[in-house]
C-alpha positions in Angstrom: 108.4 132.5 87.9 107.9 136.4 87.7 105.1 135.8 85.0 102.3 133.0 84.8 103.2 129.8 82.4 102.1 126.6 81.5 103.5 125.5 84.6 103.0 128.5 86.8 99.4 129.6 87.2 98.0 133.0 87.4 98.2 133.5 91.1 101.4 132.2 92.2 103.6 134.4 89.5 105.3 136.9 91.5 104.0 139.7 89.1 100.4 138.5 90.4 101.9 138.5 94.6 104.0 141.5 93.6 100.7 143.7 92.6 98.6 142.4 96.1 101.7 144.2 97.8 101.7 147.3 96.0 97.5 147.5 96.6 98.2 147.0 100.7 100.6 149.8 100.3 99.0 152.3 98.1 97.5 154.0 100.3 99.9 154.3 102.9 102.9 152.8 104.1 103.2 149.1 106.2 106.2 147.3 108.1 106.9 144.0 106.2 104.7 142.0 108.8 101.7 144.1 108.1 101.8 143.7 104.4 102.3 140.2 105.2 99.4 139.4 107.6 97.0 141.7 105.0 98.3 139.6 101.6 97.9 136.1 103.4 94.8 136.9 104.8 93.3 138.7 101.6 94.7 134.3 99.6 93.3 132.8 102.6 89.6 134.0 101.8 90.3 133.1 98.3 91.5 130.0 99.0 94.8 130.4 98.0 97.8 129.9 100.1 100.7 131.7 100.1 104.3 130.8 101.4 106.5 133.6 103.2 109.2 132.7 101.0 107.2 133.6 98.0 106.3 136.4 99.8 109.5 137.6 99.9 110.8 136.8 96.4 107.7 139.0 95.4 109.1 142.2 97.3 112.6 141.2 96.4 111.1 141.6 92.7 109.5 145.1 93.6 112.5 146.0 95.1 114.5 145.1 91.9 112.4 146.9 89.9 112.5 149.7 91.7 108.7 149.6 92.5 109.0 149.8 96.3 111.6 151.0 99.0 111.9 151.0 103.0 111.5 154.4 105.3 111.9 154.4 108.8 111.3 150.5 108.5 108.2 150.7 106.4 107.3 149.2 103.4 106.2 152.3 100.6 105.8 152.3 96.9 108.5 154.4 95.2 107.3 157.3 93.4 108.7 158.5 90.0 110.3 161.9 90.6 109.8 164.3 88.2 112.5 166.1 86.8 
């Protein structure tokens, strides 16, 4: 599920989802339907259609991980801090 199997290909492994979010919000921050809208529509040129609940497990990963956190009820990457 988090990483591409025999079962799971490439695209739908939430590593794969998790990095589309982080590139929509590298540059600056997004609310949740933003990110959403940009991901889908970035698949949906490919061909390659993405569910909201996978979606959501993918930021739920990030989130995990500590990759990403929510300001002011936008969607930013979380940056290491340097001690």
């Amino acid at each position: 599920m988090i990483l591409p199997s025999k079962f799971l290909p490439a695209d739908r492994a939430l590593i794969t989802v998790g990095g589309e979010v982080l590139t929509v919000i590298n540059e600056t921050p997004r609310s949740v339907s933003e990110v959403w809208e940009r991901v889908s529509a970035d698949r949906r040129t490919r061909g390659q259609i993405l569910g909201f609940d996978w979606f959501t497990l993918a930021l739920t990963f990030l989130y995990a991980v500590q990759m990403i956190e929510m300001s002011d009820g936008l969607l930013q990457i979380r940056r290491a801090v340097k001690s």
